[in-house]
N, C-alpha and C positions, 0 to 999 in steps of 0.2 A: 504494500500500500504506500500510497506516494506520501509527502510530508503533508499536501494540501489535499490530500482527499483525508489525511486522520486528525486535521484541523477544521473539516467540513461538519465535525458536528462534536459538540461541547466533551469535558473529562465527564466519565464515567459516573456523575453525581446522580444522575438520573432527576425526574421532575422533584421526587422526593429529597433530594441533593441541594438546591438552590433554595434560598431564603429569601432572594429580592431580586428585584431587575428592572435597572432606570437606564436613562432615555435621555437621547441629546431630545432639543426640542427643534429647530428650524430644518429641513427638508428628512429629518427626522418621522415626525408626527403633526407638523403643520408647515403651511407653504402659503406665498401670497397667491392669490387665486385670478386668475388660474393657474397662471405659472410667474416668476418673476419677467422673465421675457414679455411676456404676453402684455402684462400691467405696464412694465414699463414702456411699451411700443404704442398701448393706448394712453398713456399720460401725454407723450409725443403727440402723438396725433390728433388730441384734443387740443394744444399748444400749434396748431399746425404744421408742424414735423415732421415727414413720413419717412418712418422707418418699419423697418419690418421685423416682426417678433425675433426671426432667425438670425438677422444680423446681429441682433442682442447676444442669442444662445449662442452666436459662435464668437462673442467674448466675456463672456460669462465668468471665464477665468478671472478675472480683475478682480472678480469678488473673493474668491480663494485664495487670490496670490497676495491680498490686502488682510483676509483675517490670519495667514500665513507670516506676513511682516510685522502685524501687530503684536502678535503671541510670542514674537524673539523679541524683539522691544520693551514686552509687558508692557506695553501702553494702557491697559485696563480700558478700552474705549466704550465698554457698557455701563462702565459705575457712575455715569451721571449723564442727565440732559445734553449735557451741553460738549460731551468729550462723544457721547454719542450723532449729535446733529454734526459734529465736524469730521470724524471716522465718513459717515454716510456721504456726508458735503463733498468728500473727498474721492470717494466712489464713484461718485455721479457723474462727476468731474471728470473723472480717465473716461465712463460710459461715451457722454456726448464730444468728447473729443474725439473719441473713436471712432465715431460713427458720422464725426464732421456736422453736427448741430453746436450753434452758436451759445455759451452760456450767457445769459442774462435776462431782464427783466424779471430775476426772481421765479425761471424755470427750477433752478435745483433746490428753490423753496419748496413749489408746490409738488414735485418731487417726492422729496420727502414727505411732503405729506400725508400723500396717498400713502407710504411705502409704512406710516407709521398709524392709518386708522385701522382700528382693528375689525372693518366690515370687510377690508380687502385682504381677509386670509381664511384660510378653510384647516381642516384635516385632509391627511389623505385618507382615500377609504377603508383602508385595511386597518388604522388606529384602532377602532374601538372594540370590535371582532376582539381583537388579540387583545385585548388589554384585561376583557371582563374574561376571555379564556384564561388568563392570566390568575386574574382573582382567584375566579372560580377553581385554580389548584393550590391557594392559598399560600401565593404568593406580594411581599411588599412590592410595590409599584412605588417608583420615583423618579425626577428628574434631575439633571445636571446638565444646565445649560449656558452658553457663555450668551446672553439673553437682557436687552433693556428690563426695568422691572415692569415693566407693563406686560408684560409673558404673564403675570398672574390676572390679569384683568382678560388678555386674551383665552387663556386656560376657560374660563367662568363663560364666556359667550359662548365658547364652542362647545359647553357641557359636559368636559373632564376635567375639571379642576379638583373636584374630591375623588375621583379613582384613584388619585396620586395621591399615597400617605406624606413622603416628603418630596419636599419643592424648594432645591438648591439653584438658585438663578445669578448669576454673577451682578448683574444690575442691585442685587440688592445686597449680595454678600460682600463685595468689594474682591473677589477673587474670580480668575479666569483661567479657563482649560488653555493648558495642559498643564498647570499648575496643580501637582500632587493634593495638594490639599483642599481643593473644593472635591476632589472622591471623597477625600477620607470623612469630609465632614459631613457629606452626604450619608455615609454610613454609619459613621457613628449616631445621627440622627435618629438614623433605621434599627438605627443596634443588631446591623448583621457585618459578618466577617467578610473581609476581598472574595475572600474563596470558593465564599458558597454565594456572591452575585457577578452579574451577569453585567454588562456595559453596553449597551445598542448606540451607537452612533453613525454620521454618513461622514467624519472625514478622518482618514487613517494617523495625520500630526496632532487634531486637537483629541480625538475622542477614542483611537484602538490602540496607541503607544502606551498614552499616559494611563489609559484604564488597566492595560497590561501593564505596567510598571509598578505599580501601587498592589498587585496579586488578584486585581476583578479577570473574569473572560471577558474580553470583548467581542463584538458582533458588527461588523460593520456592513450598514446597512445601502446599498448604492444604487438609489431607484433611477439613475441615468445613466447607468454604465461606466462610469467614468473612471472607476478601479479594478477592471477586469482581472489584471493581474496581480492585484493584492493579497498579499499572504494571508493566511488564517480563516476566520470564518466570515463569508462574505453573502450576504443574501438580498435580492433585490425586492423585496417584499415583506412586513412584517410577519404575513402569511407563515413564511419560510419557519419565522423565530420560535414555535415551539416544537419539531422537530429538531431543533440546533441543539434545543436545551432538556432535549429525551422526553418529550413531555406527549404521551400518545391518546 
């Protein structure tokens, strides 16, 4: 058996084995809706600007490659309004350059604004399926997310706010992934051990190193393909995750 087909599905704890299992939150369990491309090609185009969702998606990266430079930096760009409005300001910024629209009149205002009402974000639809599967083997459910704290106001519209016993958000804790210690504090909350949870996230630097490092499994979850060849356990669907975690 290869190294990645005996990292395709969890150690031998079986469902009886795991004690907990949290959750990055953004393309995680919720996304802007319908897609970020999508949103942000009709903000454009209400601005009359046409661009086209796709050209969006195929620089998408800018968004990864900025929470990638933030997290060596430890910039901490969700602990407050205003380190969060300039992180974004800053995004938007490489977007419309890229794309060759002009910044001004208070476009990368309105911008963000959309990008921060919480009527323009959904679940995706496999969330809740899994989550009360989840329960229902009598397991903690939590999150850990590098996350404005408005993530708890978003959690409550979208009507999983209490499936989650704990809710670790960097917005409010002043700590950010891959910073070991928003895990730990996450579980210590939970009062379960690395070993017997679980770590579902969708990016391999902030959410399957550091959960592996700290002694959680992690699960990286990659609903656009974009880590084909990632080691360890990888599933494109939450669908996947109780089967990962022996749970029949």
């Amino acid at each position: 058996m290869s190294e990645r087909e005996r990292m395709d599905v969890a150690p031998a704890n079986g469902a009886m084995g795991w004690s907990a299992v949290f959750f990055d939150a953004g393309e995680t369990l919720v996304h802007p809706h319908p897609t970020f491309p999508d949103l942000f090609a009709s903000v454009l185009a209400r601005e009359g600007h046409t661009v086209s969702a796709e050209t969006i998606r195929e620089r998408i990266h800018v968004v990864s490659d900025r929470f990638r430079s933030a997290a060596e930096a430890n910039e901490l760009w969700t602990t407050s309004p205003e380190k969060s409005r300039r992180f974004w300001h800053g995004v938007y910024e490489i977007f419309l350059r890229e794309v060759g629209v002009p910044n001004g009149d208070g476009l990368i205002d309105r911008v963000y604004a959309e990008f921060t009402d919480l009527a323009n974000y959904a679940l995706f639809d496999d969330v809740i399926p899994v989550l009360e599967r989840l329960r229902s083997a009598g397991l903690t459910l939590g999150i850990v997310s590098n996350f404005e704290e408005w993530l708890e106001r978003l959690l409550e519209r979208l009507g999983v706010h209490e499936l989650f016993d704990v809710r670790v958000i960097s917005g409010i804790e002043g700590l950010e992934k891959p910073d070991p210690r928003i895990f730990l504090l996450a579980m210590d909350r939970a009062g379960v051990e690395p070993t017997r949870s679980v770590y579902v996230g969708d990016n391999p630097a902030l959410d399957v190193e550091p959960a592996r490092a700290v002694g959680m499994f992690p699960v990286l979850i990659d609903r656009r393909d974009r880590y084909l060849d990632a080691p360890g356990s990888r599933i494109s669907s939450l669908e996947e995750l109780p089967r990962i975690m022996g749970i029949t």
